[in-house]
SELO-400036 format. One record per residue (C-alpha): x, y, z; residue in three letters. Coordinates in nm, 4 decimals. Each point is the difference from the previous one (the first is absolute). Example, Ala and Ser with C-alpha at 12.3 -4.5 7.8 and 13.67 -1.06 7.14 Angstrom:
BEGIN
[[1.2300 -0.4500 0.7800] "ALA"] [[0.1370 0.3440 -0.0660] "SER"] 
// end
This chain:
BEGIN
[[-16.9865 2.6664 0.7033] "UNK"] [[-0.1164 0.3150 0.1492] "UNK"] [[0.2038 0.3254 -0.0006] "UNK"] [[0.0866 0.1211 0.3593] "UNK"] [[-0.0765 0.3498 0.1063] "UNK"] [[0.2261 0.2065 0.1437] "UNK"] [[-0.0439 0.0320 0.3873] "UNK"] [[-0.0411 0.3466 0.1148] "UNK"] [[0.2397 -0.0116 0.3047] "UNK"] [[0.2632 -0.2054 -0.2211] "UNK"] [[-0.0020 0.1225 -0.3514] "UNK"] [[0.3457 -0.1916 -0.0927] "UNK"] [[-0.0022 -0.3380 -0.1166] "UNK"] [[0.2028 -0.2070 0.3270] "UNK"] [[0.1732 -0.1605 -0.2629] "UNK"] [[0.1891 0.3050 -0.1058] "UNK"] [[0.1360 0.0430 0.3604] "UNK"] [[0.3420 -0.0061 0.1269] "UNK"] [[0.1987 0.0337 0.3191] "UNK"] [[0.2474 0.2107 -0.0139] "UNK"] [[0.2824 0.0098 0.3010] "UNK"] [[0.0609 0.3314 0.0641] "UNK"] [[0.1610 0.0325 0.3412] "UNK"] [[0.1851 -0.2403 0.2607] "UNK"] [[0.1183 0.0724 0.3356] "UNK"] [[0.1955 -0.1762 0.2813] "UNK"] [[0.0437 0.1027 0.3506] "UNK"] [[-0.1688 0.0322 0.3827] "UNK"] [[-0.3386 0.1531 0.0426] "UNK"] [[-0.2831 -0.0396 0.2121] "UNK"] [[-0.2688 -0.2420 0.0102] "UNK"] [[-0.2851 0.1654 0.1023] "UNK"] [[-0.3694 -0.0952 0.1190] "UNK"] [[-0.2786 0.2277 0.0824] "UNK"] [[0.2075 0.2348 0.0052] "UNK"] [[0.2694 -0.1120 0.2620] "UNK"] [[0.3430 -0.1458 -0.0723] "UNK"] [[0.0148 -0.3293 0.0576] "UNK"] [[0.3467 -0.0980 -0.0339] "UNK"] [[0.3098 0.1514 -0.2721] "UNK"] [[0.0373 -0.2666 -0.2663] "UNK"] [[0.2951 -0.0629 -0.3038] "UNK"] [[-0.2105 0.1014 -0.3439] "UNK"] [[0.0285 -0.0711 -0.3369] "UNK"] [[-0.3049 0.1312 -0.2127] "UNK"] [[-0.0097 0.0042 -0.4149] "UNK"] [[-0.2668 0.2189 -0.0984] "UNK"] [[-0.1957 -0.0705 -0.3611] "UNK"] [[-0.2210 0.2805 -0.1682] "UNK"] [[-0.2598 -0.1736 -0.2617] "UNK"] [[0.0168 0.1642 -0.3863] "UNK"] [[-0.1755 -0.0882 -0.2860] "UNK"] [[0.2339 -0.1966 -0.1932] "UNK"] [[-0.1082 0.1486 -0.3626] "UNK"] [[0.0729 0.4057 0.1224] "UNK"] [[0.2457 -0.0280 0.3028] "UNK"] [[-0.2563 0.2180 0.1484] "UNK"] [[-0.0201 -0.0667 0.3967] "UNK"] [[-0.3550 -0.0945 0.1638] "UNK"] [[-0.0270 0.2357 0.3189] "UNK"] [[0.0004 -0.2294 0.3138] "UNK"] [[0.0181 -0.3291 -0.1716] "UNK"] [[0.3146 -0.1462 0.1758] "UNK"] [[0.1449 -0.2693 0.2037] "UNK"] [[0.2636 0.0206 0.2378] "UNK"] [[0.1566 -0.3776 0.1552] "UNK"] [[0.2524 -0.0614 0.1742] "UNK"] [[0.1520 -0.1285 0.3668] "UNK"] [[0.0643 0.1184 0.3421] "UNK"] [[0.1729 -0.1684 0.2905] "UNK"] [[-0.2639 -0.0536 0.2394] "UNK"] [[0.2004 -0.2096 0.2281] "UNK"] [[-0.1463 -0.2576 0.2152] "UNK"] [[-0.1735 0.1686 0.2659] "UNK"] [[-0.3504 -0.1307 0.1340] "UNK"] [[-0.1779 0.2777 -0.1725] "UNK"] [[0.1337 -0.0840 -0.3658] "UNK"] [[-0.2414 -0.2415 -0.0753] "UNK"] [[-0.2926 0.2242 0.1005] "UNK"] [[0.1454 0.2558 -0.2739] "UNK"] [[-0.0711 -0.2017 -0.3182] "UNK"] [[-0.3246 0.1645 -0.1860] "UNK"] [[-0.0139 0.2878 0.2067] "UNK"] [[-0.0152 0.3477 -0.1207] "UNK"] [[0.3564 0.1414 0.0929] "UNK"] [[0.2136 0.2583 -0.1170] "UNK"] [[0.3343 0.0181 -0.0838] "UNK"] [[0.1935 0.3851 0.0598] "UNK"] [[0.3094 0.0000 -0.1891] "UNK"] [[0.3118 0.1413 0.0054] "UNK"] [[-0.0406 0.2913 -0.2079] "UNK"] [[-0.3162 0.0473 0.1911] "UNK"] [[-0.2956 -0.0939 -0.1848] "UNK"] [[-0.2409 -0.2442 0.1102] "UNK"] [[-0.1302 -0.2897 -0.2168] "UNK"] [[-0.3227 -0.2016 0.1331] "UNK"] [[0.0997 -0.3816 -0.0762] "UNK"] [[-0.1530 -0.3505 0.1095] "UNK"] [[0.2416 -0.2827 0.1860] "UNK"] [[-0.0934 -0.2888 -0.2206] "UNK"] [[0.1870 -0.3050 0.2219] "UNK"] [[0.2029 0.0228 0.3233] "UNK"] [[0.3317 -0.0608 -0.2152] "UNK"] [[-0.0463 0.4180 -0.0633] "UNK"] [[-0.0899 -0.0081 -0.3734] "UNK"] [[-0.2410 0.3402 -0.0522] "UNK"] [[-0.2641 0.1466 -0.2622] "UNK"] [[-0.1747 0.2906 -0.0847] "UNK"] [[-0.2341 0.0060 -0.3299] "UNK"] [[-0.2382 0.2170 -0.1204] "UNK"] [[-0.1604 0.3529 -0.0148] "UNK"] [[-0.1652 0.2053 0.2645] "UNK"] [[0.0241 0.2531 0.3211] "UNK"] [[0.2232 -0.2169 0.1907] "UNK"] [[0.2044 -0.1049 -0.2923] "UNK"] [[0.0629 0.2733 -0.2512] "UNK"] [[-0.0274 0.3885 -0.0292] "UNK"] [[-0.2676 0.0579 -0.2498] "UNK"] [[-0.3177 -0.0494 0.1511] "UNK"] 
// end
């Protein structure tokens, strides 16, 4: 069997990866799209920060955030699901997530400018 080279952009072995919740949060926020607030929705986010499970060390903007909103059943809600939105917290910050299904469950994965601060 051949020996696998290391890939430049991912150096770490995905085996050795872990999750690692590191913050939930409940409360009302805005759902936002293109900017605009589309409607104040009932939150609750859990927020996961990927580590490599031999050191502990974290892996800067490898994460996941999932959770729900309450989208309620206006005409619009169905139009939501897979669409670039963004969700403004309480405390203030805004997190980009995806609708995934019209029942209000939400996800945000990954690494880049619209998704972490380090690049």
């Amino acid at each position: 069997m051949a020996k696998k080279t290391p890939d430049p952009f991912f150096p770490w072995n995905y085996n050795d990866l872990m999750m690692k919740l590191v913050e939930e949060r409940s409360g009302v926020g805005d759902l936002m799209r293109n900017g605009e607030i589309v409607r104040q929705v009932r939150y609750r986010i859990s927020r996961y920060q990927g580590l490599l499970e031999g050191s502990g060390m974290p892996i800067p903007g490898l994460h996941r955030i999932e959770g729900t909103i309450d989208v309620g059943a206006g005409p619009d809600a169905g139009s939501l699901v897979g669409a670039t939105l963004g969700l403004r917290l309480e405390d203030g910050r805004t997190l980009p997530i995806t609708l995934t299904d019209p029942s209000g469950r939400i996800l945000s994965e990954g690494h880049g400018p619209l998704k972490c601060q380090c690049c």
